[in-house]
MDAnalysis code that builds the backbone (N, CA, C; Angstrom):
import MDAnalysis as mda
import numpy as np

u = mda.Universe.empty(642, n_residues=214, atom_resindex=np.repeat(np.arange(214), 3), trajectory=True)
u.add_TopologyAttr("name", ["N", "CA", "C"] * 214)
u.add_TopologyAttr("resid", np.arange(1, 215))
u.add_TopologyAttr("resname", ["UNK", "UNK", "UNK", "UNK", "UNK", "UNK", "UNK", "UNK", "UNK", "UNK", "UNK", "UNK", "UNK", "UNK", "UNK", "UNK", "UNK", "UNK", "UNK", "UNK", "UNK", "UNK", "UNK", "UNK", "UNK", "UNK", "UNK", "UNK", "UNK", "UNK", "UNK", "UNK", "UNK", "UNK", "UNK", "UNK", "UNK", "UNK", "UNK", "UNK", "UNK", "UNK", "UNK", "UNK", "UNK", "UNK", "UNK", "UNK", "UNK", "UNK", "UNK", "UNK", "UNK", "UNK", "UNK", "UNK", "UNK", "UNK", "UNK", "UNK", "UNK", "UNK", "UNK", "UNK", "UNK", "UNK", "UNK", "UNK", "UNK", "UNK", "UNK", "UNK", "UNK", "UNK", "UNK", "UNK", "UNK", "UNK", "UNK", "UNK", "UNK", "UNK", "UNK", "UNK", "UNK", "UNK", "UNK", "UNK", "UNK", "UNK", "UNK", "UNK", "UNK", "UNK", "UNK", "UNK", "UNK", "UNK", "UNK", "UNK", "UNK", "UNK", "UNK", "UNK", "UNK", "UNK", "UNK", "UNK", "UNK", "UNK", "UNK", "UNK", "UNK", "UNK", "UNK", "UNK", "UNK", "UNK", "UNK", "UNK", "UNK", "UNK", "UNK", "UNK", "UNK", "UNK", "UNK", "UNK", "UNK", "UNK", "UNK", "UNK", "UNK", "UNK", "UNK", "UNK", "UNK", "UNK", "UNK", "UNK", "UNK", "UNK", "UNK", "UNK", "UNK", "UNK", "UNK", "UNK", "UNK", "UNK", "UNK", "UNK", "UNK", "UNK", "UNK", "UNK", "UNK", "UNK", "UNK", "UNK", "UNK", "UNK", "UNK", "UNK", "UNK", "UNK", "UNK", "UNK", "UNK", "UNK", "UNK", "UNK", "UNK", "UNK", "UNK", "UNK", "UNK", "UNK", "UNK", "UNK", "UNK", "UNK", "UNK", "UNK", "UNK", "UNK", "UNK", "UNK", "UNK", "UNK", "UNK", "UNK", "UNK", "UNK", "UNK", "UNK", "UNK", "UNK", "UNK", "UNK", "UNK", "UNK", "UNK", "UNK", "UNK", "UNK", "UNK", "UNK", "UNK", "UNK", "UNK", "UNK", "UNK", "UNK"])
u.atoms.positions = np.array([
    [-44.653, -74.082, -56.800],
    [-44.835, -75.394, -56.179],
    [-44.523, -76.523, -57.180],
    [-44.982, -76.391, -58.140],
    [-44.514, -77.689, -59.411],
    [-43.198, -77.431, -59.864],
    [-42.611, -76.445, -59.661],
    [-41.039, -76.739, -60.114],
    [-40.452, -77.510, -59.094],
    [-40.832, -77.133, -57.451],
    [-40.342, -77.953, -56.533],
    [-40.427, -79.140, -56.500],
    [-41.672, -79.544, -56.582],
    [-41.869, -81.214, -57.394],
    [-41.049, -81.652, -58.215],
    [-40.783, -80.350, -59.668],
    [-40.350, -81.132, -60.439],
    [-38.911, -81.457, -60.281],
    [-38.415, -80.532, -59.173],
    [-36.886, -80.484, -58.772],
    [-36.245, -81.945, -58.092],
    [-37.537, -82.423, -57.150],
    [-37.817, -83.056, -56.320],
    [-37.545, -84.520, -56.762],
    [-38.968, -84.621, -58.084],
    [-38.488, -86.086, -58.586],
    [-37.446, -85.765, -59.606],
    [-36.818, -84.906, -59.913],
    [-35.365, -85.464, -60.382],
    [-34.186, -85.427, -59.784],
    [-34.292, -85.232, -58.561],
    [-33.048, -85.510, -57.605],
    [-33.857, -86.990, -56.835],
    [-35.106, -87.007, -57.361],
    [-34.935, -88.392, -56.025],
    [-34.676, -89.702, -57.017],
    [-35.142, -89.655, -58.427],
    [-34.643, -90.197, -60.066],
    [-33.203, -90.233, -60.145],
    [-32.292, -89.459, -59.368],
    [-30.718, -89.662, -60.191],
    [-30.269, -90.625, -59.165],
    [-31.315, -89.702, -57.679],
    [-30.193, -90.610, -56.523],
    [-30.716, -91.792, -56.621],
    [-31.909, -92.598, -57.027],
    [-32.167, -93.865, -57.052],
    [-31.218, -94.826, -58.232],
    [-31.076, -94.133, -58.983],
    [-30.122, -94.394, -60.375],
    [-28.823, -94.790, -59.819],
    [-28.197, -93.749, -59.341],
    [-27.025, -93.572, -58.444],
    [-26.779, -95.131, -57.454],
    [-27.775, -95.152, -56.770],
    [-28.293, -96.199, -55.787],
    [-27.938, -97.603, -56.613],
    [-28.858, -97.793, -57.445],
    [-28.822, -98.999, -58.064],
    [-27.593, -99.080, -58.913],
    [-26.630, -98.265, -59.421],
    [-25.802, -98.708, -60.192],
    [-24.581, -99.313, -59.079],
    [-24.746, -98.475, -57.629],
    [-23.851, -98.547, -56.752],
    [-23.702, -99.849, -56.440],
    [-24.785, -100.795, -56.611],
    [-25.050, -102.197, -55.781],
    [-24.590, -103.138, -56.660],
    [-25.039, -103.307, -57.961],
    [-24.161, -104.247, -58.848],
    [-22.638, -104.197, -58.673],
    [-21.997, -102.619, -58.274],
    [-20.528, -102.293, -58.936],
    [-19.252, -103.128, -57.088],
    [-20.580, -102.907, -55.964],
    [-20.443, -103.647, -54.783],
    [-20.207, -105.501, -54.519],
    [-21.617, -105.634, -55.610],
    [-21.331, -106.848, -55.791],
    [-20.188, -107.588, -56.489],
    [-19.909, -106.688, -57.633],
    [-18.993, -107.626, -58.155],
    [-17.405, -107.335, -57.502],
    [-17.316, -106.390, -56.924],
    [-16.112, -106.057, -55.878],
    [-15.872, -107.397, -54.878],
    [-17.457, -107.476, -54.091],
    [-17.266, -108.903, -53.475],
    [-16.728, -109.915, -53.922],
    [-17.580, -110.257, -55.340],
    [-17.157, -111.724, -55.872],
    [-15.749, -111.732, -56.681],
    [-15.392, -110.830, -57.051],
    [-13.848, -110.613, -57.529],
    [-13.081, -110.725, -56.109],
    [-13.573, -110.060, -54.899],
    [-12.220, -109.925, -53.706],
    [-12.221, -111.465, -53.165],
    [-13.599, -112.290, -53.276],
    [-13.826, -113.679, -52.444],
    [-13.052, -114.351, -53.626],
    [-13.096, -114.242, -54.623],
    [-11.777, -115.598, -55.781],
    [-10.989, -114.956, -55.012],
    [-10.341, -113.723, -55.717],
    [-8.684, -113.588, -54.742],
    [-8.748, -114.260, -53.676],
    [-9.049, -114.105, -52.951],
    [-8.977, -114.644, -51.510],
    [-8.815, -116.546, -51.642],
    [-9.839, -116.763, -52.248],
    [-9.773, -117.825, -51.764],
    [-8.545, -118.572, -52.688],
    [-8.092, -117.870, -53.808],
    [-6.521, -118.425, -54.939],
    [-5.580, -118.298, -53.814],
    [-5.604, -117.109, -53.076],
    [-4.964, -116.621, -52.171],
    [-4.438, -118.075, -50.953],
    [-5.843, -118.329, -50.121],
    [-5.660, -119.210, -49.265],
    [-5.306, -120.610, -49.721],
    [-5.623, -121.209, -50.970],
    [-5.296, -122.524, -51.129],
    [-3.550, -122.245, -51.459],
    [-3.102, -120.976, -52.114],
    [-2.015, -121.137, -52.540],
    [-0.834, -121.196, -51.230],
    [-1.014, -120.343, -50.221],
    [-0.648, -120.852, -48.739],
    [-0.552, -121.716, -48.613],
    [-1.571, -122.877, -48.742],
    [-2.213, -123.924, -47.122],
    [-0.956, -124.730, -47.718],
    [-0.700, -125.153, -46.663],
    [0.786, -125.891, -46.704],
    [0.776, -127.414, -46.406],
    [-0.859, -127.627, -46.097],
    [-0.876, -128.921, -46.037],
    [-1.212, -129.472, -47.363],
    [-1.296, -128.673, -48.260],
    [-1.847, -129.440, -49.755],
    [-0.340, -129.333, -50.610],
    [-0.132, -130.284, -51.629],
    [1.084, -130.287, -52.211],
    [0.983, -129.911, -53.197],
    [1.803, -128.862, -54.076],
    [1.815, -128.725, -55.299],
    [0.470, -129.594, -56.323],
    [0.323, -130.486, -56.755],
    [-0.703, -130.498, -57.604],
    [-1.824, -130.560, -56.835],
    [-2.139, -130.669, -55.247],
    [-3.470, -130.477, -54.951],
    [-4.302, -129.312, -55.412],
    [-3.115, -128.435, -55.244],
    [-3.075, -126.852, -55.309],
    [-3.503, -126.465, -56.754],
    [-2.832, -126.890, -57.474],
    [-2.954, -126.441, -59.033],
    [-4.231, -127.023, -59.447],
    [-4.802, -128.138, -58.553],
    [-6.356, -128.358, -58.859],
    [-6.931, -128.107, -58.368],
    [-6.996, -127.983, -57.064],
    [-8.500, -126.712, -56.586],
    [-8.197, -125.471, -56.893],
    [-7.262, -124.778, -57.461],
    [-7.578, -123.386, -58.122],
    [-8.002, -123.569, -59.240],
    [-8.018, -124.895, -60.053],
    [-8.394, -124.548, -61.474],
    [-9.957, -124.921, -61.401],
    [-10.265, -125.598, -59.924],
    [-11.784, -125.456, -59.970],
    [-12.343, -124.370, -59.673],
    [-11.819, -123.639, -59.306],
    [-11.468, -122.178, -58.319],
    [-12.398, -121.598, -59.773],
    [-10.861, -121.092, -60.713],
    [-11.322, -120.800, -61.523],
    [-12.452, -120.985, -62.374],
    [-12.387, -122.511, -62.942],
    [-13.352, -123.263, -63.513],
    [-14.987, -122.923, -63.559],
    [-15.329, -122.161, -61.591],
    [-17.015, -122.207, -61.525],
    [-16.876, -120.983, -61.817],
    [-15.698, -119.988, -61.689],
    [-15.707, -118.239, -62.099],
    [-16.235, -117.852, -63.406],
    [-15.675, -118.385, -64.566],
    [-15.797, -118.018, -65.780],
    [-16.744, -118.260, -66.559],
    [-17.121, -117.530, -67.316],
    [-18.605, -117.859, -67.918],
    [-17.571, -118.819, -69.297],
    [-17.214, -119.687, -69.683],
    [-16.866, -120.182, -70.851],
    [-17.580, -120.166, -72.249],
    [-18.945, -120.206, -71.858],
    [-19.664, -120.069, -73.241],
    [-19.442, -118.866, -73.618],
    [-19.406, -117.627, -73.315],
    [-19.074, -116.501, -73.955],
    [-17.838, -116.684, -74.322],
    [-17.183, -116.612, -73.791],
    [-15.877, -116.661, -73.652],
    [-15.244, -117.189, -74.943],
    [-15.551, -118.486, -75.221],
    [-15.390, -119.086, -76.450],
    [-15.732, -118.314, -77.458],
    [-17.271, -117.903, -77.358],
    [-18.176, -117.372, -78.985],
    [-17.024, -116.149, -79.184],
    [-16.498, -115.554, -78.209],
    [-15.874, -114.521, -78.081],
    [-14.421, -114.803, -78.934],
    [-13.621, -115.923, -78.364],
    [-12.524, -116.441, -79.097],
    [-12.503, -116.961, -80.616],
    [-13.929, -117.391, -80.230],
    [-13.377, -118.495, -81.692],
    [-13.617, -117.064, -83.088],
    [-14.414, -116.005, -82.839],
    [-14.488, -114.659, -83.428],
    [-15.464, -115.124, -84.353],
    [-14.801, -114.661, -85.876],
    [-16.121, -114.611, -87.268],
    [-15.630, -116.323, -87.443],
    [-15.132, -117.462, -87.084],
    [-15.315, -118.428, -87.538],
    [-16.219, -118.909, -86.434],
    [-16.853, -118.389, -85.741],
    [-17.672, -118.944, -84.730],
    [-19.824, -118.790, -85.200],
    [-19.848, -117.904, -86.599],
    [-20.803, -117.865, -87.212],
    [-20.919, -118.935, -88.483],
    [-19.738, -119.967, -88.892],
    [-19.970, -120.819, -89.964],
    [-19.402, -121.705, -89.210],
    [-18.991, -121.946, -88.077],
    [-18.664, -123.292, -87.701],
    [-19.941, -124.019, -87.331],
    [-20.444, -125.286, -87.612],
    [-21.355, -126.147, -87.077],
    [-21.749, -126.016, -85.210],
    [-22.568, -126.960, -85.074],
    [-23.403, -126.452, -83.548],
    [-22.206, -127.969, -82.999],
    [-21.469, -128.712, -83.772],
    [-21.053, -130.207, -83.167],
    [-19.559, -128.687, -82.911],
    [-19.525, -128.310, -84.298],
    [-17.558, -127.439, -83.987],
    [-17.860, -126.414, -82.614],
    [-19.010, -125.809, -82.445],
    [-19.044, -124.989, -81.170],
    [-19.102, -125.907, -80.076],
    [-19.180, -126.735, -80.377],
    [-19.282, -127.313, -78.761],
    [-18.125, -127.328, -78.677],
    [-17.315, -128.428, -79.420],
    [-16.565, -128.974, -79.163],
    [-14.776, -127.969, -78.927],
    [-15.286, -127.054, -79.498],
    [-14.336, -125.555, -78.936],
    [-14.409, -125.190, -77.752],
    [-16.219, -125.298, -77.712],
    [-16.652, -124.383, -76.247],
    [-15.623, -125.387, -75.093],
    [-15.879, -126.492, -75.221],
    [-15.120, -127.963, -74.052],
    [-13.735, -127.740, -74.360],
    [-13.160, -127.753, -75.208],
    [-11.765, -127.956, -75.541],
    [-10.908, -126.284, -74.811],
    [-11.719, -126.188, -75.158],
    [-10.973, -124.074, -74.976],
    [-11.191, -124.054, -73.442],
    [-12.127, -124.673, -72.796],
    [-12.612, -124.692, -71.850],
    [-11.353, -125.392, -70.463],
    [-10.743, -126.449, -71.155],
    [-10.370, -127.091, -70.175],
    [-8.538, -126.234, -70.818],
    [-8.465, -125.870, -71.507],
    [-7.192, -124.958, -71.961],
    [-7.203, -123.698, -71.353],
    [-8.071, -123.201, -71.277],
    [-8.304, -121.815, -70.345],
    [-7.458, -122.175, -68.879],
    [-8.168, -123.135, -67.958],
    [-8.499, -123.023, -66.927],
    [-7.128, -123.742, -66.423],
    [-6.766, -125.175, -67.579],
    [-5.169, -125.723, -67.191],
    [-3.707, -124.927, -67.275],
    [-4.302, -123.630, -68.174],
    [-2.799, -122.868, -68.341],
    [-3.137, -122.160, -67.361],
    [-3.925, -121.078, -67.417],
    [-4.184, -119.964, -66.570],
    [-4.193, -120.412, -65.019],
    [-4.959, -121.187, -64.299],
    [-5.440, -121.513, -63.551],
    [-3.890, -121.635, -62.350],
    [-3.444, -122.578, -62.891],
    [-1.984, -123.027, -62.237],
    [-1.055, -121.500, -62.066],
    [-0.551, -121.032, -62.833],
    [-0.255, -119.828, -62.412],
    [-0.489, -119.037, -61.105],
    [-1.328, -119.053, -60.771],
    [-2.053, -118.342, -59.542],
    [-1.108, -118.992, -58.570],
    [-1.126, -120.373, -58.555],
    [-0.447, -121.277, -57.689],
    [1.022, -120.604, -56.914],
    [1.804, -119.381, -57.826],
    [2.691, -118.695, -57.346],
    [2.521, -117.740, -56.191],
    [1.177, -117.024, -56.156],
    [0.867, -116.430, -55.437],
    [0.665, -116.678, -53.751],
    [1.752, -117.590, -53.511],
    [1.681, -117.497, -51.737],
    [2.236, -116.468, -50.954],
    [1.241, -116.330, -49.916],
    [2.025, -115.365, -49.025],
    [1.381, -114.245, -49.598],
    [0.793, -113.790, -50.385],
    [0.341, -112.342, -50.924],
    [-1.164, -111.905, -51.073],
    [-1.198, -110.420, -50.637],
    [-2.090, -110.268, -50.440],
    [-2.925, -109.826, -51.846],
    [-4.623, -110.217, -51.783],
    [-4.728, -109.634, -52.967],
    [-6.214, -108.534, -52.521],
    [-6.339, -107.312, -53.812],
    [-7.571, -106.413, -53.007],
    [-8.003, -105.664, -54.640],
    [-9.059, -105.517, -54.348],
    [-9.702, -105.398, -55.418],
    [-9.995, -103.796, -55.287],
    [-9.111, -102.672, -55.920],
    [-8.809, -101.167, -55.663],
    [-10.442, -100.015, -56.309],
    [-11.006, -100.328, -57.228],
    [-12.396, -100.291, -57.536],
    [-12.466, -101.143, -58.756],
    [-14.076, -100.985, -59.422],
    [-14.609, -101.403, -59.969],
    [-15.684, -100.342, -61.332],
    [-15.396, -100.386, -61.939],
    [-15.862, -99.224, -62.923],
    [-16.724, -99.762, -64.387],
    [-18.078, -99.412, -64.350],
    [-19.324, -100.193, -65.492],
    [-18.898, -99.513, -66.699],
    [-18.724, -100.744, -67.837],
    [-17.725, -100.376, -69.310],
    [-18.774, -100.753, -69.930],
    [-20.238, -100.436, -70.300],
    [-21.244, -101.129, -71.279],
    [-21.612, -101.691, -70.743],
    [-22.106, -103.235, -70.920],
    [-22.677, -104.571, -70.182],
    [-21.440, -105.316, -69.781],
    [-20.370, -104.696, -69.234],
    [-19.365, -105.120, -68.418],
    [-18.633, -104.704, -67.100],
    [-18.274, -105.165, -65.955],
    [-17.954, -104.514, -65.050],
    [-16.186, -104.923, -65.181],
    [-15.376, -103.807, -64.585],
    [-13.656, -103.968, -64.704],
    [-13.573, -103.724, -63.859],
    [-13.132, -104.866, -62.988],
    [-12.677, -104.609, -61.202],
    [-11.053, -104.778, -61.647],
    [-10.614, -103.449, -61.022],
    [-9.218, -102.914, -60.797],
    [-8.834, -103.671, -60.082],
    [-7.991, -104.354, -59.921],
    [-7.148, -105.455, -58.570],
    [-5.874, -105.567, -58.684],
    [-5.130, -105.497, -57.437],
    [-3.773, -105.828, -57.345],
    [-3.410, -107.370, -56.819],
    [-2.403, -108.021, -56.635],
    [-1.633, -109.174, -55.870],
    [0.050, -108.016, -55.367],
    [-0.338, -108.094, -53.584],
    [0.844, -107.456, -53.249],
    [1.651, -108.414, -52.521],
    [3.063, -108.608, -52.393],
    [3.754, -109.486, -51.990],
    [3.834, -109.089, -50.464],
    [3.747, -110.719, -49.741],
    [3.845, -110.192, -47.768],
    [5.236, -109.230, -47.425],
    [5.707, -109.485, -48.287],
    [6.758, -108.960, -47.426],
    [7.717, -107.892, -48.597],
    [6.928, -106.983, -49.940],
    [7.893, -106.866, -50.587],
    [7.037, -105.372, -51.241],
    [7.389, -104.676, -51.903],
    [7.345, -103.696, -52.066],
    [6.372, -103.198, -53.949],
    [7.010, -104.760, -54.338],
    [6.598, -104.709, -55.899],
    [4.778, -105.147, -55.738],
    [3.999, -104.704, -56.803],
    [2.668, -104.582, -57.067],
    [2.699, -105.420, -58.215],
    [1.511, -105.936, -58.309],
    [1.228, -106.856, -59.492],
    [-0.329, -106.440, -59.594],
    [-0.482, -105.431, -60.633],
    [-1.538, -104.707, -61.364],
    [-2.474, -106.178, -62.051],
    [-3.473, -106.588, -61.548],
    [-4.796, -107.694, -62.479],
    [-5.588, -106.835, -62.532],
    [-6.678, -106.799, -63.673],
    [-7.656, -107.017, -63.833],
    [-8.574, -107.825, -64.284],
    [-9.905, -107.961, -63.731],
    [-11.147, -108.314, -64.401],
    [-11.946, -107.715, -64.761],
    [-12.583, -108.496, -66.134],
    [-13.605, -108.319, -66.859],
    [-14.527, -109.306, -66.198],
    [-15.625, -108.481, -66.022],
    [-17.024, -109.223, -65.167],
    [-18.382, -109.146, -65.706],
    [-19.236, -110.334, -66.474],
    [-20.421, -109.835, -66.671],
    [-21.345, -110.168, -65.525],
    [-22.631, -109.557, -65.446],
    [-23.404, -110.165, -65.005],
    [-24.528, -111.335, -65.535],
    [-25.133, -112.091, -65.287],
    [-26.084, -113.174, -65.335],
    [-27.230, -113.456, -64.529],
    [-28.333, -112.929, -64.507],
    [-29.632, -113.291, -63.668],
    [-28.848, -113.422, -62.301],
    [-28.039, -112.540, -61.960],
    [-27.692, -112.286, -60.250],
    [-26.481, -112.377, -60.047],
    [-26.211, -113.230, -61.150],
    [-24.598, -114.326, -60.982],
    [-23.966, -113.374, -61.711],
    [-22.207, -113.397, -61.298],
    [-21.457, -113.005, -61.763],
    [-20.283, -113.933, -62.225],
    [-19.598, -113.583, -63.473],
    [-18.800, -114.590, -64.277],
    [-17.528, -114.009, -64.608],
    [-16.648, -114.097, -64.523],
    [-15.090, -113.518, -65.360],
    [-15.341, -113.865, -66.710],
    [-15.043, -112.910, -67.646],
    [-15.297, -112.932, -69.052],
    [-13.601, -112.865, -69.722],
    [-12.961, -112.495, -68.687],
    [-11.237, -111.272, -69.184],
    [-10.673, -111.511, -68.355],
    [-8.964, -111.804, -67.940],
    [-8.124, -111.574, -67.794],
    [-7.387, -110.292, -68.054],
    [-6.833, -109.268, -67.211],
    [-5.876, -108.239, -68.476],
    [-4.940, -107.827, -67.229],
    [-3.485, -108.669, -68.035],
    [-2.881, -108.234, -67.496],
    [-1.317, -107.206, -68.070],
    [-0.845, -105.765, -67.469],
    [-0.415, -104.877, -67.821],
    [-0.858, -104.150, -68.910],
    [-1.784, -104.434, -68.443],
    [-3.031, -103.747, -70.552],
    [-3.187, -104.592, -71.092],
    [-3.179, -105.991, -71.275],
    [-2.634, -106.878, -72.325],
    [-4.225, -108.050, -71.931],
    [-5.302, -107.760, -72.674],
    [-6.450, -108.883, -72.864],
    [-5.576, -110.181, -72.852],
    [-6.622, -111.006, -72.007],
    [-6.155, -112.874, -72.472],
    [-6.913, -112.977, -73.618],
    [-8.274, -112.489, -73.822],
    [-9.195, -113.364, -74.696],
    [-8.957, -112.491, -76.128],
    [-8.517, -111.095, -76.180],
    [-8.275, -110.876, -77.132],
    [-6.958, -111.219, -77.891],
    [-6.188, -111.169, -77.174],
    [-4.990, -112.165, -77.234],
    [-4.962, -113.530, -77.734],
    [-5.627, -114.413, -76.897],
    [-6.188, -116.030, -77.660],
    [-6.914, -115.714, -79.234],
    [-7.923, -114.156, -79.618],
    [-8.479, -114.915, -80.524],
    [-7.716, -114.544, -81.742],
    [-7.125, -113.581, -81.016],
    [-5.893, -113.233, -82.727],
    [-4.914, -114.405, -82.937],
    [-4.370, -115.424, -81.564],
    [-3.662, -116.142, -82.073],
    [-4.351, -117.644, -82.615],
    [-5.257, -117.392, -82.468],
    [-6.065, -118.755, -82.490],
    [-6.814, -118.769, -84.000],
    [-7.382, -117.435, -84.466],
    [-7.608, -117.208, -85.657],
    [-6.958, -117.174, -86.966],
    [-5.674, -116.644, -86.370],
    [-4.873, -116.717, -87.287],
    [-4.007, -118.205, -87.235],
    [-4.062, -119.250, -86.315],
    [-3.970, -120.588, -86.895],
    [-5.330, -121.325, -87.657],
    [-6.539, -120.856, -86.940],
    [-7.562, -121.180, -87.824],
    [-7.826, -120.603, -89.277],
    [-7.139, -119.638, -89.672],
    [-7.313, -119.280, -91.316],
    [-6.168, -120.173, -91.954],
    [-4.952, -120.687, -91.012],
    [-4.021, -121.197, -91.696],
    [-4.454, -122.901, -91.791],
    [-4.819, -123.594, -91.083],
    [-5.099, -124.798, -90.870],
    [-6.731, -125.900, -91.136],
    [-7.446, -124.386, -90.810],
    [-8.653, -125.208, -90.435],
    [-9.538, -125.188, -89.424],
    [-10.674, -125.165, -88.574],
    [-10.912, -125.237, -87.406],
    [-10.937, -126.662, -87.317],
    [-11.050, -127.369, -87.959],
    [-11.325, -129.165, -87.213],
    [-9.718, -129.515, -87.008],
    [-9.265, -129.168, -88.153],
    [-6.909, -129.296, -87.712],
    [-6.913, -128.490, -85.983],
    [-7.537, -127.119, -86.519],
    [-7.254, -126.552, -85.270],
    [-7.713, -126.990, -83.702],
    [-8.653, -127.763, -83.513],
    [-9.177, -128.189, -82.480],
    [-8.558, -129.216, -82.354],
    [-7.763, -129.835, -83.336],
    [-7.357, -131.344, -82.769],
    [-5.645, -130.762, -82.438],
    [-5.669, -129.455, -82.752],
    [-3.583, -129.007, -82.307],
    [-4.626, -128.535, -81.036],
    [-5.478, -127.836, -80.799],
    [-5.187, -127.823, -79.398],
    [-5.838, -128.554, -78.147],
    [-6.358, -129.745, -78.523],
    [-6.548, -130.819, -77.825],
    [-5.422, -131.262, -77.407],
    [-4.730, -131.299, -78.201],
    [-3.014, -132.192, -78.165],
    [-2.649, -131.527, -76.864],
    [-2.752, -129.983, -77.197],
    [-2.212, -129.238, -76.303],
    [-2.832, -129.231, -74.635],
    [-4.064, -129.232, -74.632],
    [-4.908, -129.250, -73.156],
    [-4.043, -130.909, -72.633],
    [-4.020, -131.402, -73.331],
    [-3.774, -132.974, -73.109],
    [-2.608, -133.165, -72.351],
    [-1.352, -132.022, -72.837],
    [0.124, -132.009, -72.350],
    [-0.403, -131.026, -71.269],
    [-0.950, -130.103, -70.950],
    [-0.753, -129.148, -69.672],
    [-1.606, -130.159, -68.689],
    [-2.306, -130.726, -69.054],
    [-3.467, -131.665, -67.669],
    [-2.350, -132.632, -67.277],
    [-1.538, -133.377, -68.086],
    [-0.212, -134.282, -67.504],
    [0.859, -133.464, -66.878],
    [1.043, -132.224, -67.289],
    [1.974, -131.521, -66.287],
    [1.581, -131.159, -65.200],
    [0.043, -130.737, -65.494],
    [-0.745, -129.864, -63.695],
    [-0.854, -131.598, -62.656],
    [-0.731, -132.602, -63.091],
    [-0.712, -133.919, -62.478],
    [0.516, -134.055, -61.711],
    [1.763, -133.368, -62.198],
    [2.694, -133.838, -61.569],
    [3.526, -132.200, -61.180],
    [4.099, -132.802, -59.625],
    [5.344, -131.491, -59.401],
    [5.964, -130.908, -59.942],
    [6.720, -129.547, -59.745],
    [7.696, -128.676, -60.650],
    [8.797, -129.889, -60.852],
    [9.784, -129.413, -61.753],
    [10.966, -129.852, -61.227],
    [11.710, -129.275, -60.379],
    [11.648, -128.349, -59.628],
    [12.414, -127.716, -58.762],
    [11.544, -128.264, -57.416],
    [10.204, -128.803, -57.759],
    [10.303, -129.411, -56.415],
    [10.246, -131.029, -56.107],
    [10.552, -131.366, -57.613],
    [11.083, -132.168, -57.446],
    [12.314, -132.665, -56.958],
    [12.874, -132.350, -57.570],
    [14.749, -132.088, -56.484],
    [14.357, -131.748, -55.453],
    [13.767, -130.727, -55.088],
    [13.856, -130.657, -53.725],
    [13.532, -132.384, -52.823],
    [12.137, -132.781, -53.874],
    [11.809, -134.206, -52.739],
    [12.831, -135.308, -52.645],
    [13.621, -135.397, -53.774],
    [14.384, -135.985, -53.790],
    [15.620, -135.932, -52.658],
    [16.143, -134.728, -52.453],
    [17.369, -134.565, -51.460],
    [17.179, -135.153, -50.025],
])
């Protein structure tokens, strides 16, 4: 009789285990498939013009991402001797550079569908597998996310696309201008820089520009 018990609570111990890991890995399937979707629908709607577009996805983006990690994450081992004024002012700066390069991009994606294929727990991280498939075309466009959780909330931490990290990517190139320059040089080259992509996401391609023109 007590082995049956003991059989008992450890099959009813794995399947509750089982249970609960199932519901986080659900949730973040949701909140990864509802961004697609909704990059998805603004990049359609045909009543918004080119830069409407490139700015409600970058708000899109903007409430997705946890940035404070994100940063401590980028700025790497100069992010333990930089001052609490240099973290901020990375955390804001990196912040609005993230969201003005990346963000607009998406903007290509009309007409396509996007679906989030699973989702698989990497440590204190979730990696939702996702594609962007074209309406009418045959080629696949492999995304993933990196997802933490937060007291319920879920945040994009990662980009990776064809294997290829964004954030590990940013901090090798970003570090290695910060050993060459400085972090205070370095924050003011890429201020310069957020400064030129926010005046471009303001205005049309040039290709559709010509077009308005004709």
């Amino acid at each position: 009789m007590k082995r049956i018990l003991y059989l008992f609570t450890i099959i009813f111990f794995c399947c509750t285990a089982n249970a609960q890991n199932a519901v986080p890995k659900d949730m973040v399937q949701k909140f990864v498939q509802i961004l697609g979707d909704q990059i998805i629908d603004v990049a359609k709607d045909k009543k918004l013009n080119e830069v409407n577009k490139k700015q409600k996805i970058i708000n899109i983006i903007d409430k997705s991402i946890d940035s404070k990690w994100i940063s401590r994450f980028v700025l790497g081992r100069h992010h333990k001797n930089a001052s609490e004024e240099q973290r901020k002012k990375f955390m804001e700066i990196y912040r609005e550079f993230m969201i003005n390069t990346y963000g607009p991009k998406f903007n290509s994606y009309n007409g396509k569908k996007f679906t989030v294929n699973s989702v698989e727990k990497q440590g204190s991280f979730y990696l939702a597998k996702s594609e962007f498939t074209p309406k009418n075309s045959n080629t696949v466009i492999f995304f993933d996310f990196r997802v933490i959780e937060d007291d319920g909330n879920y945040y994009i931490v990662d980009f990776i696309a064809e294997g290829v990290s964004l954030i590990e990517t940013q901090r090798s190139e970003f570090n290695s201008t910060i050993n060459d320059e400085g972090l205070d040089k370095f924050l003011e080259i890429l201020k310069k820089r957020v400064d030129a992509l926010k005046s471009d996401n303001n205005k049309p391609s040039v290709k559709n520009s010509k077009k308005s023109l004709k």
